[in-house]
VMD Tcl script that builds the backbone (N, CA, C; Angstrom):
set m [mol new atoms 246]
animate dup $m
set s [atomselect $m all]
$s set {name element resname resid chain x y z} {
  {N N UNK 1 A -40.786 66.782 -53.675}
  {CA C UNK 1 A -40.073 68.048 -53.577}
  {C C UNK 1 A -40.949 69.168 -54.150}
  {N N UNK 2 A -40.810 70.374 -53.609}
  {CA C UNK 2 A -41.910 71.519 -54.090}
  {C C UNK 2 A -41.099 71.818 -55.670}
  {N N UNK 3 A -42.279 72.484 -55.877}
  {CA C UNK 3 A -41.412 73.086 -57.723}
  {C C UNK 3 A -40.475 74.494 -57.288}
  {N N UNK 4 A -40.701 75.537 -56.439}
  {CA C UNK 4 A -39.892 76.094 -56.296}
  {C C UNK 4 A -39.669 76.055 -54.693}
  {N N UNK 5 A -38.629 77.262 -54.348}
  {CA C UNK 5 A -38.176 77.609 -52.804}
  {C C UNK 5 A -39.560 78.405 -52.541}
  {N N UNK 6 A -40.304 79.116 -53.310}
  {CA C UNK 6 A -41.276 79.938 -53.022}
  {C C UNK 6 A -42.152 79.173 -52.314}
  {N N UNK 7 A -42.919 78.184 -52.920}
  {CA C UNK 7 A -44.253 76.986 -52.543}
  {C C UNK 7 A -43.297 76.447 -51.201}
  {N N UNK 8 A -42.335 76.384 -51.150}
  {CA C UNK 8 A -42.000 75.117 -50.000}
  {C C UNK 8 A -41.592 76.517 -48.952}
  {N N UNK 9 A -41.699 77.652 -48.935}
  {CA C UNK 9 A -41.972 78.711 -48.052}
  {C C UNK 9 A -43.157 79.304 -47.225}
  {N N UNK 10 A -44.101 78.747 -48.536}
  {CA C UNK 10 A -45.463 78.947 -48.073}
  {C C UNK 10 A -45.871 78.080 -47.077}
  {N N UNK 11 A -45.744 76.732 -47.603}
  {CA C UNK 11 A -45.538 75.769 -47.106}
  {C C UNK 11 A -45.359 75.445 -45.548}
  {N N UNK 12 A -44.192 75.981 -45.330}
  {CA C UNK 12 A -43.865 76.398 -44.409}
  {C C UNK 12 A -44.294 77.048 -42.966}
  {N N UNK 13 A -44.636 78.344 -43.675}
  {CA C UNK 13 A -45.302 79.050 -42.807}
  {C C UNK 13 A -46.780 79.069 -42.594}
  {N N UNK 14 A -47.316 78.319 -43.422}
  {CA C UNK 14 A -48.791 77.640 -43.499}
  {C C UNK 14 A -48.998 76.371 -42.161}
  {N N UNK 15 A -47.332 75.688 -41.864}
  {CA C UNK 15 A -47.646 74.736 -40.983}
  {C C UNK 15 A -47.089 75.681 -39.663}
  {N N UNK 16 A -46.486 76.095 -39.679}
  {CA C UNK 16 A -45.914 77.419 -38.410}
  {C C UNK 16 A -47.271 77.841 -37.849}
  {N N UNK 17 A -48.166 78.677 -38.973}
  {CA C UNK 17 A -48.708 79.243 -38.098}
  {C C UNK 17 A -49.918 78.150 -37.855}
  {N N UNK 18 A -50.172 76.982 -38.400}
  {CA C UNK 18 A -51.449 75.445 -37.959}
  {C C UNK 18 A -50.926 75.377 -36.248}
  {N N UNK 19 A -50.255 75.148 -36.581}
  {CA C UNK 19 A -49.048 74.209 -34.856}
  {C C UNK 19 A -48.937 75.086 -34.260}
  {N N UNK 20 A -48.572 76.022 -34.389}
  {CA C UNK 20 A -47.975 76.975 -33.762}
  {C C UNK 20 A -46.485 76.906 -33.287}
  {N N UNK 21 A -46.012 75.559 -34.015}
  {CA C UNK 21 A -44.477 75.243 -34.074}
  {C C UNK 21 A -43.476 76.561 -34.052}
  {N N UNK 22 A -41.997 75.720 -33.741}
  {CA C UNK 22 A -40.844 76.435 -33.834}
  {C C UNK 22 A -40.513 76.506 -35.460}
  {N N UNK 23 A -39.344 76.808 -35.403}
  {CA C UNK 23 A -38.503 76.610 -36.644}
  {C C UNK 23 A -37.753 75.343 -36.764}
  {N N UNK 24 A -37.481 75.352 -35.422}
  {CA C UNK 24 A -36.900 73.630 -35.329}
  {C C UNK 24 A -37.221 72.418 -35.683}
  {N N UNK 25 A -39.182 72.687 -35.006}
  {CA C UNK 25 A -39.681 71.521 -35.617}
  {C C UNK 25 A -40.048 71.630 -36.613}
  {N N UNK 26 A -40.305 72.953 -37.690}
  {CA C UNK 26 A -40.361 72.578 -38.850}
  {C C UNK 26 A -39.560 72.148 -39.390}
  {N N UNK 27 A -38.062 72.899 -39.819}
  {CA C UNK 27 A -36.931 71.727 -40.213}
  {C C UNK 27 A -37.171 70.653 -39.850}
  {N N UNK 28 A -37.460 70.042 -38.609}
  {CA C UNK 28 A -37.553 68.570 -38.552}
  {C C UNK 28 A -38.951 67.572 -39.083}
  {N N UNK 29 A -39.736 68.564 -39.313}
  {CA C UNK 29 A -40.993 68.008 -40.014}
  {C C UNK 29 A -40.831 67.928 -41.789}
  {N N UNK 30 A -40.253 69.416 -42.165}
  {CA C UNK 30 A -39.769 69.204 -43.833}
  {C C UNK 30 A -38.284 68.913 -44.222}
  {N N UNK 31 A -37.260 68.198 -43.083}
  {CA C UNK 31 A -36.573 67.361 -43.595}
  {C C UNK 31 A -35.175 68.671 -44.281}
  {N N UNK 32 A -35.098 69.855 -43.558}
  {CA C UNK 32 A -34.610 70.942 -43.839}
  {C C UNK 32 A -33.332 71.278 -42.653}
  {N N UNK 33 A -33.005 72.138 -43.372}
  {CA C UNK 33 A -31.778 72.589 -41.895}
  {C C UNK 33 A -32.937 73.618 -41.636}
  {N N UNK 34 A -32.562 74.287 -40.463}
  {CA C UNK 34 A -32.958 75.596 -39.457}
  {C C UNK 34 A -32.441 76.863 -40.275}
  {N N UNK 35 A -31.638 76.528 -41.221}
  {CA C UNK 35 A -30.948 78.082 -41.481}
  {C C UNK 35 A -32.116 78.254 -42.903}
  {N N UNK 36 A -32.309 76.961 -43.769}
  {CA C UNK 36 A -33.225 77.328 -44.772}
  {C C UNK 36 A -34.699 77.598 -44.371}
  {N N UNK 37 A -35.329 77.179 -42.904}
  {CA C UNK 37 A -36.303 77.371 -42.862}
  {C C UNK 37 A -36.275 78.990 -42.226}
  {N N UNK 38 A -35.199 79.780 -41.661}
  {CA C UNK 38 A -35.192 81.376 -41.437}
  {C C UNK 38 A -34.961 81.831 -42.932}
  {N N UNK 39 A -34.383 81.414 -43.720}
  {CA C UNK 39 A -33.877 82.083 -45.442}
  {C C UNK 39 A -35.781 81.997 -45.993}
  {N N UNK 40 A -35.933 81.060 -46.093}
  {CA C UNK 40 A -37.497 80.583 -46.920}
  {C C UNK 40 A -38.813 82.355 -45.928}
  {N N UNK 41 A -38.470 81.904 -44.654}
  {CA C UNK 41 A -39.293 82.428 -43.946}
  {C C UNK 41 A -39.037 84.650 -43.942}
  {N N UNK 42 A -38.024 84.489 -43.662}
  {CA C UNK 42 A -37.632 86.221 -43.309}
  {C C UNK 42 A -37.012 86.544 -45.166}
  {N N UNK 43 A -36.646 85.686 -46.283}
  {CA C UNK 43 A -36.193 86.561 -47.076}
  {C C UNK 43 A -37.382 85.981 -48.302}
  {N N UNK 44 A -37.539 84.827 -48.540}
  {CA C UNK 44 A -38.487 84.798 -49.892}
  {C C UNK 44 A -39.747 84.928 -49.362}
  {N N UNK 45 A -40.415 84.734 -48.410}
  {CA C UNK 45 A -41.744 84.698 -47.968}
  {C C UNK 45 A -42.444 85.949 -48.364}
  {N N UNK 46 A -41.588 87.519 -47.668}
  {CA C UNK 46 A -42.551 88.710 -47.669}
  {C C UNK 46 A -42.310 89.145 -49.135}
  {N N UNK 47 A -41.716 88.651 -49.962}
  {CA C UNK 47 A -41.530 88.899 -51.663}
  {C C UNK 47 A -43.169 88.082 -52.255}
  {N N UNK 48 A -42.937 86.598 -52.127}
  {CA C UNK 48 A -44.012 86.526 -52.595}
  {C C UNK 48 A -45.170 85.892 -52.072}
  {N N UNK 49 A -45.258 86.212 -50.776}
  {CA C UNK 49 A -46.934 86.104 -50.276}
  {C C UNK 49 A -46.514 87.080 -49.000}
  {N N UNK 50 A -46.865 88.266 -49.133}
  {CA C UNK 50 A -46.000 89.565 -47.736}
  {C C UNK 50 A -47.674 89.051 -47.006}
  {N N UNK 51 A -49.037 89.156 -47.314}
  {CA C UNK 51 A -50.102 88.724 -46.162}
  {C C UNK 51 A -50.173 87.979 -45.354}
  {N N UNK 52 A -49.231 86.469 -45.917}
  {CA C UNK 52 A -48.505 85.266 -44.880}
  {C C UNK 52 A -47.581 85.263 -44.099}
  {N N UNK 53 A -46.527 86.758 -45.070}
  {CA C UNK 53 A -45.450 86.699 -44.268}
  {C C UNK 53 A -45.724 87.638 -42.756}
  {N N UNK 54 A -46.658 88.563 -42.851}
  {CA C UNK 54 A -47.099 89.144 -41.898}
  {C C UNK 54 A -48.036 88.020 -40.725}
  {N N UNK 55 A -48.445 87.149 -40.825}
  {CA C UNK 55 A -49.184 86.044 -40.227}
  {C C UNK 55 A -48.416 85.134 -39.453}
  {N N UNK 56 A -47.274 84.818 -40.221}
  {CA C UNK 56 A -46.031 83.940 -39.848}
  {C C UNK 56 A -44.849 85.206 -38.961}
  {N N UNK 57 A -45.230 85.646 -39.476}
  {CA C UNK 57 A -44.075 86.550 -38.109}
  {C C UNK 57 A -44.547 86.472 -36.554}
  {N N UNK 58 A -45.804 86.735 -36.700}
  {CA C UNK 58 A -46.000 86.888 -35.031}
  {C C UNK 58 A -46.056 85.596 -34.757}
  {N N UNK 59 A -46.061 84.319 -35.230}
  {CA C UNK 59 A -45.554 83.310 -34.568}
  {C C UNK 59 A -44.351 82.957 -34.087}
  {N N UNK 60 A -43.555 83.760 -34.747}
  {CA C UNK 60 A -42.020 83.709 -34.673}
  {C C UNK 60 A -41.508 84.790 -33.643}
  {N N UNK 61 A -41.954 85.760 -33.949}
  {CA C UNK 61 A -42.141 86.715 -32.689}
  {C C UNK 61 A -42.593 86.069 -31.877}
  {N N UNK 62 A -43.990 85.044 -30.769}
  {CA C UNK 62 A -44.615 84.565 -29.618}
  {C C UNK 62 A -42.792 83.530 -29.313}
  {N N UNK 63 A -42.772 83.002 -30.888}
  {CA C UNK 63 A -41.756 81.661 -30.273}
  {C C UNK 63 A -40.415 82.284 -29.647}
  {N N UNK 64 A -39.975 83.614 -30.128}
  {CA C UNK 64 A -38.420 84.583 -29.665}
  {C C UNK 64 A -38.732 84.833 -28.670}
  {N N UNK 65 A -39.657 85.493 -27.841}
  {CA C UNK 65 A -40.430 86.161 -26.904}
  {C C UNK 65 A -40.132 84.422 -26.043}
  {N N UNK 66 A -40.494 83.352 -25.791}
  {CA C UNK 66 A -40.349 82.516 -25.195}
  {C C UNK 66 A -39.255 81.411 -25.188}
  {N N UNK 67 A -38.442 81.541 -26.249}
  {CA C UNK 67 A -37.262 80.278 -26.142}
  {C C UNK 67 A -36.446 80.140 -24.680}
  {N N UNK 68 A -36.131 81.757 -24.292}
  {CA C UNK 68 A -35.251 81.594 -22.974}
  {C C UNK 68 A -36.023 80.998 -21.617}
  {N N UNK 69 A -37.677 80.991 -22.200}
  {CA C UNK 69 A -38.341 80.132 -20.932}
  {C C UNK 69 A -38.326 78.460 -21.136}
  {N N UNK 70 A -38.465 78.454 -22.689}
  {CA C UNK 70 A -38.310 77.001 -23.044}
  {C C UNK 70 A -36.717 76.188 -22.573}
  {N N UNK 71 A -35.983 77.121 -22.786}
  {CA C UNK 71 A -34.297 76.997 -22.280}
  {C C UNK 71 A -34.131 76.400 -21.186}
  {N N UNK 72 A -34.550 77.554 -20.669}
  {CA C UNK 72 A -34.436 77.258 -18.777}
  {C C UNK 72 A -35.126 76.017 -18.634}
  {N N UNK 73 A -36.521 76.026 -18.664}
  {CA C UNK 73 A -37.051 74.522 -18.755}
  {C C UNK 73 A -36.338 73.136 -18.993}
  {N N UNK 74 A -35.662 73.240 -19.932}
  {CA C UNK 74 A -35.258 72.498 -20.807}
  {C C UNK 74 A -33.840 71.985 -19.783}
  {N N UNK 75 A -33.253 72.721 -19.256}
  {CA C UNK 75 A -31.930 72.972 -18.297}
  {C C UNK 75 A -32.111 72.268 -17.059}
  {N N UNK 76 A -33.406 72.896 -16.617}
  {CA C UNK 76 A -34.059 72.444 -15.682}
  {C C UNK 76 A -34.109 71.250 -15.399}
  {N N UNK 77 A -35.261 70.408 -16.322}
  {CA C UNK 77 A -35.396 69.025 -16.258}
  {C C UNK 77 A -34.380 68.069 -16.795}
  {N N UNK 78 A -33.014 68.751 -17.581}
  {CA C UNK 78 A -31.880 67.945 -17.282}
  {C C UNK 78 A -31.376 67.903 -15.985}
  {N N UNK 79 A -31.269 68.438 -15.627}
  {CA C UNK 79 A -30.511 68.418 -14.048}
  {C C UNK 79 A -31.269 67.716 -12.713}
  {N N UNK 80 A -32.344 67.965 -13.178}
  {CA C UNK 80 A -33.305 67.187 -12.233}
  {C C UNK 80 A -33.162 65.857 -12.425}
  {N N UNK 81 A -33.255 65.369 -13.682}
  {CA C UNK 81 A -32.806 63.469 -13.732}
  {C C UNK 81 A -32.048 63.272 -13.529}
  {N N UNK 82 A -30.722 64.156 -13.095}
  {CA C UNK 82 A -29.691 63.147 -12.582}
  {C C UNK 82 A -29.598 62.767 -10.885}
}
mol reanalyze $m
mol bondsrecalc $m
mol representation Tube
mol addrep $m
């Protein structure tokens, strides 16, 4: 477990912007809900590392900018297997 919410924020957005992951799969990589990895990311992050938190946004920005294509996709190839 990290020593604070701060380190396991960094954390965070240190593997966001490696992968270029969602939020989803980070929760599912650090074992988190989705709502603590937006709390960690948009409220403690730009307090105490704002140079990361500026780094980690536009990943989050590329990933908003594309979910409704990932969606559709996603819609898509359900319907197709049946």
């Amino acid at each position: 477990m990290e020593r604070t919410m701060e380190d396991r924020a960094q954390k965070l957005a240190v593997y966001m912007i490696e992968t270029g992951g969602t939020v989803r799969s980070a929760a599912r990589q650090f074992g988190i809900s989705k709502s603590t990895v937006h709390k960690d990311l948009q409220q403690r992050l730009p307090k105490c590392d704002p140079a990361l938190y500026r780094r980690v946004r536009v990943v989050l920005d590329v990933n908003k900018a594309q979910r409704h294509l990932r969606g559709g996709a996603a819609t898509r190839e359900k319907y197709r297997k049946k």
